[in-house]
Structure formats: C-alpha cells, structure tokens
N, C-alpha and C positions, 0 to 999 in steps of 0.2 A: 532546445529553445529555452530561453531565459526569460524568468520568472522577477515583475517588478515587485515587490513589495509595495504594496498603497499606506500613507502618510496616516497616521494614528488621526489627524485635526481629522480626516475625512472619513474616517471610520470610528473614532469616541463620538460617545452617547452625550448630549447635552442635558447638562444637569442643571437642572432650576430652583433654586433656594427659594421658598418665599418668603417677606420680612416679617417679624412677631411685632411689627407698630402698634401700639394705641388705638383704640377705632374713631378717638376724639383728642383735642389739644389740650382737654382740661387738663387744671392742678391735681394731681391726686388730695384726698383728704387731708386735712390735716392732721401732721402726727403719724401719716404715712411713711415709710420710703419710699423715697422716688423709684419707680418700673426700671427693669434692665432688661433691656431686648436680648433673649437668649441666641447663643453662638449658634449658628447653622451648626447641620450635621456636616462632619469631613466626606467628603465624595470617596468611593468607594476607588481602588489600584486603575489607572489605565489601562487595558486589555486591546487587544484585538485579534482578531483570527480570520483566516480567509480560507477556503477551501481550495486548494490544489487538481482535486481530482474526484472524478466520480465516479471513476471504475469502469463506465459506458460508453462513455464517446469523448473523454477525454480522460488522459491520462501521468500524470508529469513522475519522470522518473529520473534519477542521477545515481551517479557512484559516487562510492567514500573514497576520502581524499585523508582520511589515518583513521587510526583503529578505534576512533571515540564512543563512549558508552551511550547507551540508551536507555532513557528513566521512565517509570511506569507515569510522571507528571513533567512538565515542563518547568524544573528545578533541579540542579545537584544533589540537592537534599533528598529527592525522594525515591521511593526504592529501585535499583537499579533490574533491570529485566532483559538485559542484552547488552553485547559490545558489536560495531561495525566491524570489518574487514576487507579487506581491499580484492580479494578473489576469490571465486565462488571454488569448488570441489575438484573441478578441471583445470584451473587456472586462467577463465578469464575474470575480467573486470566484476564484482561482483553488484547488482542492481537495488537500489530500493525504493520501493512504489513512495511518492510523496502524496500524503494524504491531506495537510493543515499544515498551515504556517499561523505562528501565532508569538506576538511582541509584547511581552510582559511588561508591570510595571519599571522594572528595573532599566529598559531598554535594550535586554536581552531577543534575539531570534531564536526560536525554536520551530523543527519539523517535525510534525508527525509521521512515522514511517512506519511500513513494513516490515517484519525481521525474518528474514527467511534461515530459521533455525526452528528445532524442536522446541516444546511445542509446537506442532502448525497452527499459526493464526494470530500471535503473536507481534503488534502493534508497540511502540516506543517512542520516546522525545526525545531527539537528539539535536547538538547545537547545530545552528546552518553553515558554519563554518567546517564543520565534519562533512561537507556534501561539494562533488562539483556541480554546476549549471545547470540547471534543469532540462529536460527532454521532455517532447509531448508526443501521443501517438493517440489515435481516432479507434482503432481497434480493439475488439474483445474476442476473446476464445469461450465459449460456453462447453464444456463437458458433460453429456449427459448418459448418466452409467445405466439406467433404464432402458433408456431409448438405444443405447449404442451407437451414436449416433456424435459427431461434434461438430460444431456450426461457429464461422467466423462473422464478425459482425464491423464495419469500419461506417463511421459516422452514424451507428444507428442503426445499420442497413444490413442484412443478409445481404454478403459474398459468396461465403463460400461454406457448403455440409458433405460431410464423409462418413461412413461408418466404421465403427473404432472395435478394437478391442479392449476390454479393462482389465481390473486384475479380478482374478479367481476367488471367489469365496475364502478361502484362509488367509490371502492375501490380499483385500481388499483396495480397491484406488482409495485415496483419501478425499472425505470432501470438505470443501472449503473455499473462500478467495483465494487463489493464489495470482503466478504471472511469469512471464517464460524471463528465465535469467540468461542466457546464452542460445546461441546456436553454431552447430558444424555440420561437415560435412566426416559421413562415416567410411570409413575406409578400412578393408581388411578385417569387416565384421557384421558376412550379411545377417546376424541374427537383428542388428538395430538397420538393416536398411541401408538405405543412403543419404537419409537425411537423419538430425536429431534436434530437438529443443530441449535445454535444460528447465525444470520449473522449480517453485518455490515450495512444489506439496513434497512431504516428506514421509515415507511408508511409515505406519503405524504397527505396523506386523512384523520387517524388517528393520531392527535396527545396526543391524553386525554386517550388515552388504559396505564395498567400496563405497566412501563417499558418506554414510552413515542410511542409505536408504534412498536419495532422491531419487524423486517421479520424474522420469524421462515422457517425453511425447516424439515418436518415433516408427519408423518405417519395419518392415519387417520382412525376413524372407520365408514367410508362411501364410499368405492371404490368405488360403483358405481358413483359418482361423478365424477371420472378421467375416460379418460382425459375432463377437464371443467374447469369453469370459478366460481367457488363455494364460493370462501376464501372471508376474509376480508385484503388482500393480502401479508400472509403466502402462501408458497408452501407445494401445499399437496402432498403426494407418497403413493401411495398402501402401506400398513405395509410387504407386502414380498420382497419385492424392497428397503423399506425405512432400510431396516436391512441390506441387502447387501451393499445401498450405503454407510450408517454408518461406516461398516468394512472396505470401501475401500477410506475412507475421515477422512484426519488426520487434525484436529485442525490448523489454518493457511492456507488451502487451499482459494486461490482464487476465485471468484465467478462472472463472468460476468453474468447478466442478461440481453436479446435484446427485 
C-alpha cells in the first residue's frame, strides 16, 4: 500500500507576528526620533512529520531499492549509524519497518526506519527515495519469554496463542521490537520444522552462528520440549501451531518480545 505524503500548507503551524504600532497617533516629543517599529522575529525552518506506524494495528513497511545510508538525524550531516541493503542473510528481499516520514526545510523527505543489524534496536533516517512503496499490515506478534506463551494480534484483536519455546539461559532470546523479515518453507531439516520466520532480533550470546546470530521463529521436531527453555534463542512452536501461525503472519508484521 502506498503512502501519500500530506502538503506542508496543511500541516505548518500558523505563525502570528503581532505589530510593535504606537498605542497613539501623537508626534513624539520634540527632539525626539521618530519610533521604528522593530522587524518581527524570522519564523522558525518548515517541518513536518507524520507517523507511519504504530506497531499495533498498523504497520507500513518497504524494501530498499540501493544500499543508502542511515543517519542518526534527518540530514547527511549527521552521524551516520547504518547502511540499507537489498537482502536479508537468506537472500530474500530484506524489510524495514517505516516508523515517521518527515519534510525538512530544505524540501527534502526522510524515513524513519528500523535497522535490522547489531545492535538490536537500532532506528535511522534515510532518504525516501532509498525505499519502494510502502506496505501495510494490521497484525502483531507478541512474544512472551515468561509466560511461554506467543499470541498473534490483527486489528487489535486476539487471533491466535501457542506455547513456545525460547532460548536457554546462556543463551538467552533477545528482547525488544522487532518483526518478521522473511518466510519459507523448511525442507530437509526437521530440526526447524516445516515452517520458518526470519526476524529482526539478533542473539546477543551468539555472534559467530550462520548469518551473524539471527532469531528465527520456527517449528520444531521435538514438541515435547514446549512449552521450555530448549533453543539457542530461536523460538520454537509445535509444527501444528507453527503452520497456522505462518498462515496468519504476513511478512512485515511486528514483533515485540517481553
């Protein structure tokens, strides 16, 4: 789904000078100078910003369209804290949550994104021309490493809950926003199942694994494990569960973990 930008006239703030006039017509005194009505103040840069996404029941996401960088402010100038890339660790498309669109004075667009690289959590401004078309999706994944438990959410609304496995104490799941960047189907390795979701969290424990560590969400051929603490902090799901939530988790979905 694509994403209009709204007109700066319809989102700048109206700025009211008031005039420094005389409060009377008199001549000033004689031997006075005559008064000079001081210059208003210069109105402060044209801004605007709109929010994107809320994480909860709406969501807008795109892929990058070339490698461009990501600035910790919405300026070249300022410090640089990620570059995009066009495929996630698998080879697909790789995703990033759109959080704020925001039109500087210059008449520049900028996005607020997601970076799904080390650090986890890791937010940046990159130009809108570095993104295609936006995507929108209604759903949330809620992770919770306590309860064991993970619950999908579309429009707001309980769909769908399964009990999960996380990762093991040394190896802890991460927690954080994240949101699923790919999916397939597994073949020739029932340790992940038959289904898999790639995400955006990245082990904290594991950094030397394929891939640099990513947190898969994934089926498993060991149920009896779940609900436990088994992983090297992938999330596991019974493979009868993990095929449902597949169906009902579109690419882009958000992904809190607690």
């Amino acid at each position: 789904m694509s994403f209009r930008t709204p007109s700066t006239a319809a989102l700048a703030a109206i700025i009211s000078i008031a005039a420094s006039a005389p409060a009377s017509a008199q001549e000033p005194p004689s031997g006075s100078p005559p008064s000079t009505p001081e210059s208003p103040p210069a109105p402060p840069p044209v801004t605007e910003s709109v929010r994107l996404s809320d994480e909860r029941t709406f969501t807008r996401w795109a892929n990058a369209v070339t490698r461009g960088r990501a600035y910790a402010k919405p300026s070249t100038s300022a410090r640089r804290v990620g570059r995009l890339r066009l495929l996630t660790e698998d080879g697909f498309p790789e995703v990033y949550l759109a959080l704020v669109l925001r039109r500087t004075a210059d008449g520049s667009t900028w996005i607020r994104v997601r970076l799904p690289q080390r650090s986890n959590g890791v937010t940046g401004w990159v130009r809108s021309g570095t993104l295609s078309h936006f995507r929108v999706v209604h759903t949330r994944l809620v992770v919770e490493r306590e309860a064991l438990r993970v619950s999908l959410y579309d429009h707001g609304s309980l769909r769908f809950r399964a009990r999960v496995g996380v990762g093991a104490p040394s190896t802890p799941t991460p927690a954080g926003s994240f949101w699923i960047r790919e999916k397939f189907h597994v073949r020739g390795n029932p340790l992940y199942g038959t289904r898999a979701m790639g995400t955006a969290a990245y082990s904290n424990a594991l950094t030397d694994w394929p891939g640099g560590g990513v947190v898969g969400l994934h089926g498993t051929s060991e149920p009896g494990l779940i609900p436990g603490r088994p992983s090297h902090g992938c999330i596991r799901v019974r493979n009868r569960d993990m095929e449902r939530l597949y169906a009902l988790t579109p690419t882009g979905t958000p992904l809190l973990i607690t």
